[in-house]
N, C-alpha and C positions, 0 to 999 in steps of 0.2 A: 473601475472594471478592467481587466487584466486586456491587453492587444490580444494576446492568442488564449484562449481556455482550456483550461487541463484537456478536455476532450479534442481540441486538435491538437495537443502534445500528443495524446495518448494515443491520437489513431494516425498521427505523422512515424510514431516511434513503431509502430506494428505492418504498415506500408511498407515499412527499411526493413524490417526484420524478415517480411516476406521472403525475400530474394535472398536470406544466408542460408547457407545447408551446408553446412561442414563435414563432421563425421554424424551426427545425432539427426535426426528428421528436421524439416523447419516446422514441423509442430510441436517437438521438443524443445527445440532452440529456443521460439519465439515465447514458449511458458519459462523460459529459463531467463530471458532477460527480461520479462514483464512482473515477473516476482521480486524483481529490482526496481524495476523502473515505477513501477505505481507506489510504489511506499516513497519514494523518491520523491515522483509528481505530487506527493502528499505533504512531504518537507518542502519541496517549493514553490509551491504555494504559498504556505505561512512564513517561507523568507519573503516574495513578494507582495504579498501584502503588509511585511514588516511586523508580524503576528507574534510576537513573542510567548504570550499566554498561547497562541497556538503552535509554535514551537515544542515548548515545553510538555507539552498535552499530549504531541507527536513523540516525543521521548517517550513518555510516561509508556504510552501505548506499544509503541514497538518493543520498547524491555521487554514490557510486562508479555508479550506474547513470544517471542524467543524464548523468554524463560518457561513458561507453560509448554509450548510446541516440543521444545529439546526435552524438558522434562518429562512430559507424557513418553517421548519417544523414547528413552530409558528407561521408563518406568514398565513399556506394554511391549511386549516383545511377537512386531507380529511384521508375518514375513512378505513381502511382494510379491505379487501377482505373477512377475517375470521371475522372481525366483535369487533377485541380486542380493538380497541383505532382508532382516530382518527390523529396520526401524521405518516400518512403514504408519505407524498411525502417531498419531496425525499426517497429513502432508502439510510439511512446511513450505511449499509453495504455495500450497492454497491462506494459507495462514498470511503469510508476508502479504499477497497481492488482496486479499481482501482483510488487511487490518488497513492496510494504505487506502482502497474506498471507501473503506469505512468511517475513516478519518474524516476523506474530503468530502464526502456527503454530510457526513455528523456536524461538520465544522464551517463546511461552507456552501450546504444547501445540495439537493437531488439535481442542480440545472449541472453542477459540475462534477456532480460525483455519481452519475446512471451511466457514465460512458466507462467510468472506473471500476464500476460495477460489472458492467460486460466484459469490460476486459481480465476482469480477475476470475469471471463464470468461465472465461475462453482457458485462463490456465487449468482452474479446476478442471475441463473436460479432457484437457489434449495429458493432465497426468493420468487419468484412467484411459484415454487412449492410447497411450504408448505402453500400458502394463503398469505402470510405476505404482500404481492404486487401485483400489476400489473403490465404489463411491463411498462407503462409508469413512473411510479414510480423509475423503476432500471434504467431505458436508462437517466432517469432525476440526479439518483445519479448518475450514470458515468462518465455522463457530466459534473459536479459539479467538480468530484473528477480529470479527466483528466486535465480540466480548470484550476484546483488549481495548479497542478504540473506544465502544459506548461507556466505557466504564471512567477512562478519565476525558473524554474529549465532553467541549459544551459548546455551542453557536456563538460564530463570531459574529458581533455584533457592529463594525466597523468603523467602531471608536478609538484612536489609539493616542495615546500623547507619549511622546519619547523626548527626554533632554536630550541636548545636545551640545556641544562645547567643541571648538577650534578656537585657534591663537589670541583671538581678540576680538570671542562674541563669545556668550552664552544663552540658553537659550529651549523653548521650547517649541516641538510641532505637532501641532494640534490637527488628526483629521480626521472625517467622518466619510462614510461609505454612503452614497445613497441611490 
């Protein structure tokens, strides 16, 4: 079991973000680096746990919804609510931060992926707060971004064996989650 849990990463990294307010609101801001940060806390985790198959899974998933998200958004030409640009649908914010709960809940259970979940609901809401969306907009990135993940992510199961080799051993380790 991990010293610290995604969930107090996730709500150490939202604490800190409190207190920035640059040029953009901190309710902007903090959806701006949590569309980062949760897909983030989703790769590592699967480097911590040494998850290779969940690595990989984590790849799969995040392409695959970049490329849908950007694609939709080229493809549907619709304009924002504030009026700045016309690739409003999907939100790729909502898309990035809940394909990343998606992952850690799909891959390693609701105890660590419900706080990932709030945190990716909090982007979705401060983009239709700030204008940047509609809900139809965030419910479409979410969907996009969960889709990506259930589609190649499976349950780690906490079995892992990895060779290993240095100068003069070789070698395997063998470990189990319980």
């Amino acid at each position: 079991m991990p010293k610290f849990s995604c969930t107090t990463v996730l709500l150490s990294l939202l604490l800190m973000l409190s207190t920035n307010n640059v040029q953009a609101s901190t309710t902007e801001t903090t959806a701006d680096v949590l569309r980062i940060a949760i897909p983030a806390a989703a790769w590592g985790l699967s480097q911590y746990y040494a998850d290779d198959e969940g690595t990989k899974q984590f790849y799969y998933g995040f392409a695959t919804n970049i490329a849908v998200t950007y694609g939709l958004k080229m493809a549907i030409s619709k304009q924002r609510p504030n009026g700045e640009d016309d690739d409003a649908f999907p939100s790729g914010h909502a898309s990035m931060a809940f394909q990343g709960a998606a992952f850690i809940q799909q891959r390693y259970g609701w105890k660590q992926g419900a706080a990932a979940y709030a945190l990716a609901t909090y982007v979705g809401y401060s983009r239709v707060k700030t204008d940047q969306h509609d809900s139809r907009d965030v419910l479409a990135g979410a969907a996009v971004g969960i889709l990506s993940s259930y589609f190649f992510t499976t349950r780690y199961q906490g079995f892992a064996i990895q060779p290993y080799a240095t100068s003069n051993m070789l070698g395997l380790n063998i470990s189990k989650r319980w």
